[in-house]
C-alpha positions in Angstrom: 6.9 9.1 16.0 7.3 9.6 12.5 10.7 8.3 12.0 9.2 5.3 13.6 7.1 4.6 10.6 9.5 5.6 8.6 12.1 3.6 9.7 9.7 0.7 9.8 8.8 0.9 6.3 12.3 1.0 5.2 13.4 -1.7 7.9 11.2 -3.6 5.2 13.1 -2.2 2.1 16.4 -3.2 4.0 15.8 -6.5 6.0 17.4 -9.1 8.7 16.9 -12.6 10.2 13.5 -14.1 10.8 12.2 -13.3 14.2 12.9 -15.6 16.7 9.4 -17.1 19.4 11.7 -15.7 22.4 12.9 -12.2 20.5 11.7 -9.7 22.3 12.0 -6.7 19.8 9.0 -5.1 18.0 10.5 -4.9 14.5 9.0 -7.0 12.3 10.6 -10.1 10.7 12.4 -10.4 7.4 9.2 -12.6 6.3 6.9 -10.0 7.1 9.1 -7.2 5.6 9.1 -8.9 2.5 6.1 -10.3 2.9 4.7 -6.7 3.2 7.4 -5.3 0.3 5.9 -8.6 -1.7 2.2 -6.8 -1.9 2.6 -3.7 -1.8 5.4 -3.3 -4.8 4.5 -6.4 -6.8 7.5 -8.0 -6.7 9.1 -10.7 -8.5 10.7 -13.8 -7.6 13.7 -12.4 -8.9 13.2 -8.9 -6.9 12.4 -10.7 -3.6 15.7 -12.8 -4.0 17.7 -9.7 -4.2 15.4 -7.3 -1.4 15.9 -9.8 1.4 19.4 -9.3 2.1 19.2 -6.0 2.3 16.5 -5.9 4.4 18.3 -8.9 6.3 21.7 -6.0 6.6 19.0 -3.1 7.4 17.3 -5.3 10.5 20.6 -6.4 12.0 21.9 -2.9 11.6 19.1 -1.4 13.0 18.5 -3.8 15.9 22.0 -3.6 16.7 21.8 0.6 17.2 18.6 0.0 18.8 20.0 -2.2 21.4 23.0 0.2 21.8 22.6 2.1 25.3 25.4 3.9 24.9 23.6 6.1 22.3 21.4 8.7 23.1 17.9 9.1 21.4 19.0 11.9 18.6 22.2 10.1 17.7 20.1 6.7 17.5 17.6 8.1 15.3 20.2 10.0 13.1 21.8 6.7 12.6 18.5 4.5 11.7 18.1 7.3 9.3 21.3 6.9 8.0 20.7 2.9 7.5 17.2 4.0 6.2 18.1 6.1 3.5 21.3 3.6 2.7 18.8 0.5 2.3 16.3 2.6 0.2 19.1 3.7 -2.2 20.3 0.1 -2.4 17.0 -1.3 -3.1 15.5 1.0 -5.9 18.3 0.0 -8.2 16.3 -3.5 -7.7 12.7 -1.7 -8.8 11.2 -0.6 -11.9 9.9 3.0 -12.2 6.1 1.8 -11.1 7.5 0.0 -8.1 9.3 3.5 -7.5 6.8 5.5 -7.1 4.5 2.8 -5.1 7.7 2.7 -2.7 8.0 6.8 -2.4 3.8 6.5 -1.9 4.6 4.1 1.3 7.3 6.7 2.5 4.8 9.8 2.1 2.2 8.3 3.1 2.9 5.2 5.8 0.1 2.5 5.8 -1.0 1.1 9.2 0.1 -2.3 8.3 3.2 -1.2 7.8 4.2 -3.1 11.2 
């Protein structure tokens, strides 16, 4: 369950296309990942410009492995982790040392309206 909130966190670091009325999946959208991203790291204008397609890549990665039957549960959360850690990476080169450690806060300690 962990790597549920974890992944959800970062699915907000990392970030895909804007939920659809008919979509059925439980991720959050892009707007609510950055909305989320927006508050709790302070972002700028210019920061939120260059977070949402990464978190665009991250959701249509992860929605895609999700989907994928073929995969069983360990080699689905290995690769979520994977896109996770990848989207993370990618986005702290965006933040400044502050936003930093508010975003390794989030991964420690997962708020509840992190999703």
């Amino acid at each position: 369950m962990n790597w549920i909130l974890k992944f959800t966190i970062a699915a907000m670091m990392v970030f895909a296309l804007a939920a659809a009325a008919q979509q059925t999946s439980t991720m959050p959208s892009v707007d609510e990942h950055m909305k989320f991203l927006t508050t709790q790291l302070d972002l700028t204008a210019d920061q939120q410009a260059k977070l949402r397609p990464i978190v665009q890549r991250m959701q249509e990665s992860a929605e895609k492995v999700t989907e994928d039957e073929s995969l069983t549960s360990d080699a689905r959360h290995e690769k979520l982790k994977a896109l996770h850690e990848k989207a993370l990476k990618e986005a702290r080169g965006y933040l400044n040392p502050d936003q930093q450690q508010k975003l390794d806060s989030l991964e420690k300690n997962p708020h509840p309206d992190a999703h």
